[in-house]
C-alpha positions in Angstrom: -45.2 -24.1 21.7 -42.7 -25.6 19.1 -39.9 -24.0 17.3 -41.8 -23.7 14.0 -45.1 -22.0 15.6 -42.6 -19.8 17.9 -40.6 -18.5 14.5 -43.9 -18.1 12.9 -45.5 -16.1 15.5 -42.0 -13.7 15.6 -41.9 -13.2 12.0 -45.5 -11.8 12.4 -44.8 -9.6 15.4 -41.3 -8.3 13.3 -43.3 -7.6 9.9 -46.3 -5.8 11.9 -43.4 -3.3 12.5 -41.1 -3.4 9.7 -39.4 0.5 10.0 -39.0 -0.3 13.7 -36.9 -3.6 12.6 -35.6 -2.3 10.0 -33.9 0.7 11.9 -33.1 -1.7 14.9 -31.0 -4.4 12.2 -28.9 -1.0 11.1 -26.2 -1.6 13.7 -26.0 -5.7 12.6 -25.9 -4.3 8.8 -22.9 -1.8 9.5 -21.1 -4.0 11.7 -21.3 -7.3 9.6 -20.2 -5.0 6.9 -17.5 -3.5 8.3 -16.1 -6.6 9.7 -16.2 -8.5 6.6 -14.5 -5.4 4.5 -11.6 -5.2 6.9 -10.9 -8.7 7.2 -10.8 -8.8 3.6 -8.5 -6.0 3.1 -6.2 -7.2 5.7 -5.8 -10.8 4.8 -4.8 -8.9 1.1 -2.3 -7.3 2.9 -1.5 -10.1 4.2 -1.0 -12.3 0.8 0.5 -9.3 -0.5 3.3 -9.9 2.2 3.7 -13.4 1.0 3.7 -13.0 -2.7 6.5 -10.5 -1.6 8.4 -13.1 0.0 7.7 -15.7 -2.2 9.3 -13.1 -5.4 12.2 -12.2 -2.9 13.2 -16.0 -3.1 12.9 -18.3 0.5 14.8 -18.5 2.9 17.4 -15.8 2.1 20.6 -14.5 3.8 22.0 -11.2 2.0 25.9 -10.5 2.9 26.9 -7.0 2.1 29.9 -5.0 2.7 30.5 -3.5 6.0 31.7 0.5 6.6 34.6 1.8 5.9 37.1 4.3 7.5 38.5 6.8 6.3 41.3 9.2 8.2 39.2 7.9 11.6 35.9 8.9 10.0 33.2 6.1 9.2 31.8 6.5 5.7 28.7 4.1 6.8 27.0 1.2 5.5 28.3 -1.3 2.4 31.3 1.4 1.7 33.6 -1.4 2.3 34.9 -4.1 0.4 35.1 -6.5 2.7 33.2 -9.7 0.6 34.6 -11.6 -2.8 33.5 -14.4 -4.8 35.9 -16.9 -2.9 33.5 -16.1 0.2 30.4 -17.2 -1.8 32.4 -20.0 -2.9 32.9 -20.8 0.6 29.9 -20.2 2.5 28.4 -23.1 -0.3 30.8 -25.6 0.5 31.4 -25.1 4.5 28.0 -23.9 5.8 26.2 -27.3 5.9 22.7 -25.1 6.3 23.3 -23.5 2.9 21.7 -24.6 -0.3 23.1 -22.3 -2.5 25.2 -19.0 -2.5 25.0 -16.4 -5.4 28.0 -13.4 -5.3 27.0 -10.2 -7.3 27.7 -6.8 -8.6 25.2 -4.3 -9.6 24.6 -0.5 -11.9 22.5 1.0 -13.4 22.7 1.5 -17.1 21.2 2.6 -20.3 20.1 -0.7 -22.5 19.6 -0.6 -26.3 18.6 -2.6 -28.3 18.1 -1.5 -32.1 16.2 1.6 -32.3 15.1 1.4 -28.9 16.5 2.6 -25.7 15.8 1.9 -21.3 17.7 2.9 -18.5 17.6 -0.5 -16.0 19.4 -2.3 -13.5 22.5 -4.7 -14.8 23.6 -7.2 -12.4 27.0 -9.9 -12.7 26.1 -12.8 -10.8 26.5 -16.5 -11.1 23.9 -19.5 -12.2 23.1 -20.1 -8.5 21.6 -16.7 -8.4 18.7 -18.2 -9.7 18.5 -21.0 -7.4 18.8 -18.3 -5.0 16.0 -15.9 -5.9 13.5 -19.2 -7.0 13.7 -17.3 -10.4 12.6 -19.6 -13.5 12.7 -18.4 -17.3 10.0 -18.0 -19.0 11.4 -18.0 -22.2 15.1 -19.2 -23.7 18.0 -20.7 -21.1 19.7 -19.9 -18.2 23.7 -19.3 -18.7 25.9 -21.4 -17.4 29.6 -21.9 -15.6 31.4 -22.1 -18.3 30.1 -19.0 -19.5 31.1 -17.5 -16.5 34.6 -18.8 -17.0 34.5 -17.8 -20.4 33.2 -14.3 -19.8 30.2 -14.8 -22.7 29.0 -11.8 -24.2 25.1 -13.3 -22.9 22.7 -11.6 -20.8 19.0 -12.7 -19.6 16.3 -9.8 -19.1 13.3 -9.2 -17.5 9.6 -9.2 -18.6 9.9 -5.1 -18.3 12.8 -4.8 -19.8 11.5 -7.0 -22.7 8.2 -5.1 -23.4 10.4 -1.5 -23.1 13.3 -2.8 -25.6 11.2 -5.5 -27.9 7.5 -4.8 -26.9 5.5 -8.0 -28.6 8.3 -9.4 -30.1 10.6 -12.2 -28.9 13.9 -11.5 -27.4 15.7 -14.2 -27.6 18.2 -14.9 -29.8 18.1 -10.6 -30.0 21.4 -8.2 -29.5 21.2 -5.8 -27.1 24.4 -3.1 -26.1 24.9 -2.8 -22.4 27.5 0.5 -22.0 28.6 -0.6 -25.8 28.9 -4.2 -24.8 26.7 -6.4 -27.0 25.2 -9.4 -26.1 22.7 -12.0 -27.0 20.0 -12.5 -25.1 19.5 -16.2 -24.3 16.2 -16.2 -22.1 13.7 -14.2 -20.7 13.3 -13.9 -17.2 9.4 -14.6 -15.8 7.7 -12.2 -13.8 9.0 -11.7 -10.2 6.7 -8.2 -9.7 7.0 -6.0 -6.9 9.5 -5.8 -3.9 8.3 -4.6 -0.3 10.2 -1.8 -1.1 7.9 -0.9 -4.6 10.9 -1.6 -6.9 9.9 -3.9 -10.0 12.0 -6.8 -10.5 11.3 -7.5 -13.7 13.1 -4.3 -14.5 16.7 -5.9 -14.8 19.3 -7.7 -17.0 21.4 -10.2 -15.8 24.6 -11.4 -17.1 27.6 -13.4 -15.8 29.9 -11.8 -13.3 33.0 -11.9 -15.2 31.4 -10.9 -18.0 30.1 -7.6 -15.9 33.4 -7.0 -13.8 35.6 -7.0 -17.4 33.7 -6.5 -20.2 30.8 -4.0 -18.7 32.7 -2.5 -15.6 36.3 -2.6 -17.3 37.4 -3.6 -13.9 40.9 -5.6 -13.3 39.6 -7.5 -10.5 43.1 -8.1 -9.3 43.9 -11.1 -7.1 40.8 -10.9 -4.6 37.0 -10.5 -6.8 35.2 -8.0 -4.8 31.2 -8.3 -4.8 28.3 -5.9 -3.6 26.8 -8.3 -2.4 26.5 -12.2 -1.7 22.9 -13.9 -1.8 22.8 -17.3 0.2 19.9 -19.3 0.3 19.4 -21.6 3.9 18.3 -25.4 3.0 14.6 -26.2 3.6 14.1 -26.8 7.4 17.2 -25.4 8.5 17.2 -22.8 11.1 17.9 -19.2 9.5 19.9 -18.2 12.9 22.1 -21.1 12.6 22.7 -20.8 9.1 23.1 -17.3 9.5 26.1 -17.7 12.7 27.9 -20.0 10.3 28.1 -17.9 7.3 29.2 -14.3 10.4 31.7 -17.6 11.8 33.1 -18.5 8.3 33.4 -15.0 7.3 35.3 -13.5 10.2 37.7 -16.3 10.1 38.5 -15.9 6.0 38.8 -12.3 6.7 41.2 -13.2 9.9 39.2 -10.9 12.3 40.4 -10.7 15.9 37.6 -12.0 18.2 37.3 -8.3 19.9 37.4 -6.7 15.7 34.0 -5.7 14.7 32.4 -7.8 11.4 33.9 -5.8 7.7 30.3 -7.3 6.7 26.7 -6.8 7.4 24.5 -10.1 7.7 20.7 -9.2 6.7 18.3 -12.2 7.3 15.7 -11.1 4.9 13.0 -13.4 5.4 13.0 -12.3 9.4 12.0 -8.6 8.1 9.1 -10.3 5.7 8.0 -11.9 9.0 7.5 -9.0 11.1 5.8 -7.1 8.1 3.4 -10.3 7.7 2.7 -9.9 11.4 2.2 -6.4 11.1 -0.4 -6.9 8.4 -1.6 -9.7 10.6 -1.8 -7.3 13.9 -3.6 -4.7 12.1 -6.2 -7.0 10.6 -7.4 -8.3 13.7 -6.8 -4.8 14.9 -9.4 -3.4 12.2 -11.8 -6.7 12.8 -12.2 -5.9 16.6 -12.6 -1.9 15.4 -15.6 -3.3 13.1 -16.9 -5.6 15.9 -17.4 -2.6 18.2 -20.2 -2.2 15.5 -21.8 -5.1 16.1 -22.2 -4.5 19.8 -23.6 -1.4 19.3 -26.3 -3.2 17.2 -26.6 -5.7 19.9 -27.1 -3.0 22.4 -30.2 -1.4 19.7 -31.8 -5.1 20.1 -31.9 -5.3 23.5 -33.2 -1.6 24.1 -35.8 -2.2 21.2 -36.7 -5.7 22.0 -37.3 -3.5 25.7 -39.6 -1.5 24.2 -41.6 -4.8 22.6 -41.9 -6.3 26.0 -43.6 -3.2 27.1 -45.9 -2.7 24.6 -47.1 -5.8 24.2 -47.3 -6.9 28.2 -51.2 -7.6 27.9 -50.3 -9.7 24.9 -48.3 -12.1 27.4 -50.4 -11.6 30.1 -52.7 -13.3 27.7 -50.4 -16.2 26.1 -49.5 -16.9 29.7 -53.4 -16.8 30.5 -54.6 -19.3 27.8 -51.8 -21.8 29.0 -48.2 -20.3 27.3 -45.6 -21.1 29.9 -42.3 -19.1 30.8 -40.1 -21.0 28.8 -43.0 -20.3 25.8 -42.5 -16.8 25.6 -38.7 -16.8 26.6 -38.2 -19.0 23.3 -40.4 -16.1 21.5 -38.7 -13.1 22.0 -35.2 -14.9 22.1 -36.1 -16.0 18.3 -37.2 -12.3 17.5 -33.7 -11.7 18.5 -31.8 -14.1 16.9 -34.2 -13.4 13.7 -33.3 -9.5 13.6 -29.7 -10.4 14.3 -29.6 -13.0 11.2 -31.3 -10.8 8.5 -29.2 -8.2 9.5 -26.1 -9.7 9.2 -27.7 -11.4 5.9 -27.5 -7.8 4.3 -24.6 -7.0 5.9 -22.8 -10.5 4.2 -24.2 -8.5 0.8 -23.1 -5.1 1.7 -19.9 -6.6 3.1 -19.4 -8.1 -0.7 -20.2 -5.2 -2.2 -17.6 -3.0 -0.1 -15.0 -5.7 -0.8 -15.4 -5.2 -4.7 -15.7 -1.4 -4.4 -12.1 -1.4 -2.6 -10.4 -3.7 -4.9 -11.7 -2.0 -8.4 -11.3 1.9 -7.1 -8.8 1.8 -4.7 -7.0 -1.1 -6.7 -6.0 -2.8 -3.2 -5.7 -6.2 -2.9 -8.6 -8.0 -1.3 -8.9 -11.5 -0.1 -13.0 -12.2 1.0 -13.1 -15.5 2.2 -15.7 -18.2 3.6 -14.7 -18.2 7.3 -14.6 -14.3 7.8 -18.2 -14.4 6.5 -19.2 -17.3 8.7 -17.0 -15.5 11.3 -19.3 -12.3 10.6 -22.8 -14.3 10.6 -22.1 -16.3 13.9 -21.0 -13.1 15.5 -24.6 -11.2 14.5 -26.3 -14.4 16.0 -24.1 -14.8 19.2 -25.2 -10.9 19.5 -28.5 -11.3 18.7 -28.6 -14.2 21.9 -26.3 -12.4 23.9 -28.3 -9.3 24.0 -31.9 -10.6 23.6 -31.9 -13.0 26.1 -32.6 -10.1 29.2 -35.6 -8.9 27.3 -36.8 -12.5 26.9 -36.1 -13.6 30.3 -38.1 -10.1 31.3 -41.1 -11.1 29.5 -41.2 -14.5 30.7 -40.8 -13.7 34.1 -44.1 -11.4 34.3 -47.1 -12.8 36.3 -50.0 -13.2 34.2 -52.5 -11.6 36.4 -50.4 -8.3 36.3 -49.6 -8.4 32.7 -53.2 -8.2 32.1 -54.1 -5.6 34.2 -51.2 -3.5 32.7 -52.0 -0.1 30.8 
């Protein structure tokens, strides 16, 4: 018996009990399904990670203040001033892993602009900040050093900032007052979106330090330029832990710290935490594939017990086959294909279903959803690995019956 006769002859024996098959592909269906859908919603996770990191800005260092003490009490994280712009200054031109180092302050305000009014996030930085952050205009120009030097009255602003304060109309070139300040918005900012902490990005001005520290603070700045916070940005291919001992190294000894002193700074590798949340998503979504797959066996284990049953009932039938001149290997490629068959259309509607749940999640639920190629090939070569794996022993049963006994079976 060929192939094409042997698939033939289980397609009739499958359709001559359709509900039976039908009932028996159920498990294949659900489990193709569910694998599919969970892959899909964890490799969303998964670029929802990235597109995280890739908004934070690569490769990032963030140096804050350390704690301060207060009459032998510890006030607790970034209440100290222990980081200037001279650091910055310093960790970009000693650190040989750095690229780039961005000092800044930070408030939150209320914006106008004409009649309108929003209550955002100002930061004082300087024009490596965007270097830093991987932050392009979309609109306008980025400020400059001399600028900075100067203390320009100039401010950039994000895309939710400009729909709040201008809605369709251009900013640029537009007066806004920051805490009675006015300045001129030179550019707008293009869309950075969400952080992994929810916050939107978008929902900022930026404008140069000095310009924040005298004109929008009112601060003095004496001798030594305090910052909140300095933003360094590791060169591509550099290690992030050497980069990262060089800047705690330079620091301590600007700062002339004994070698038994605790740091007056706190050293966040940011890209590190982006890694263990992308590993997390990563975990959980082989986690929730292997959950699904425990599906799939179940259907296998509905094959075998059904295909069982087939053997059973239709023993004379072999007993016959084998009688008329159908060797072992005849009907053990028959009942193998009736397995693989019920395995394949099942996971054929479970591909669709699959589908379907992916859409369903990602237009009601609004999740993000990535359905891709391999986890559907990945699905579909499961189903048929099951469909083998658990038909074979009902195949290898049937074969294995003596012709003379089939035929006398009742």
């Amino acid at each position: 018996m060929n192939v094409g006769t042997a698939l033939r002859s289980a397609w009739r024996a499958l359709a001559s009990n359709t509900l039976r098959s039908l009932l028996t592909m159920l498990g294949i269906i659900i489990g193709v399904a569910a694998v599919i859908t969970m892959i899909a919603i964890g490799s969303g996770a998964q670029q929802r990670v990235e597109q995280q990191i890739k908004a934070l800005g690569s490769n990032i260092i963030l140096v804050l203040p350390g704690a301060r003490t207060s009459g032998g009490v510890r006030l607790g994280a970034q209440t100290g001033q222990g980081i200037s712009e001279d650091d910055a200054k310093a960790i970009m031109l000693e650190v040989p892993e750095v690229q780039a180092a961005a000092p800044s302050l930070r408030t939150g305000v209320q914006v106008v602009a004409a009649n309108a009014n929003w209550a955002t996030s100002v930061y004082g930085t300087t024009p490596e900040y965007f270097e830093v952050r991987d932050w392009p205009i979309e609109s306008g120009r980025l400020f400059d050093q001399t600028e900075v030097n100067g203390s320009a009255k100039v401010a950039l602003i994000g895309q939710t900032v400009a729909r709040e304060l201008f809605g369709d109309a251009d900013p640029v070139d537009q007066v806004i007052r920051v805490r009675s300040v006015p300045a001129v918005v030179i550019g707008v900012l293009s869309r950075k979106g969400q952080n992994a902490m929810g916050q939107d990005q978008d929902d900022t001005v930026i404008m140069p330090i000095s310009t924040f520290r005298y004109r929008v603070q009112g601060w003095g700045g004496g001798r030594v330029k305090r910052v909140s916070a300095i933003m360094v940005k590791v060169r591509e291919g550099q290690s992030m832990a050497v980069a990262e001992q060089g800047v705690r190294g330079l620091l301590r000894q600007r700062h002339r710290l004994q070698s038994d002193a605790a740091d007056d700074f706190t050293i966040r590798n940011l890209t590190e935490m982006m890694q263990v949340q992308e590993e997390s998503s990563r975990i959980m979504t082989l986690l929730l594939g292997a959950v699904a797959g425990v599906s799939l066996v179940v259907g296998g284990i509905g094959i075998m017990n059904i295909m069982l049953v087939s053997v059973t009932e239709r023993t004379r039938e072999i007993g016959l086959r084998m009688a008329v001149g159908a060797r072992g290997r005849d009907i053990l490629l028959q009942f193998l294909i009736e397995a693989v068959t019920l395995s394949l259309v099942g996971g054929a509607i479970g591909v669709v279903l699959g589908a379907l749940a992916t859409w369903a999640v990602a237009s009601f639920a609004g999740w993000q959803v990535a359905l891709s190629t391999g986890a559907v090939l990945l699905a579909a070569g499961f189903a048929a690995a099951v469909g083998v794996f658990f038909g074979f022993y009902p195949a290898r049963r049937a074969a294995s019956l003596l012709p003379i006994q089939a035929l006398r079976y009742e």
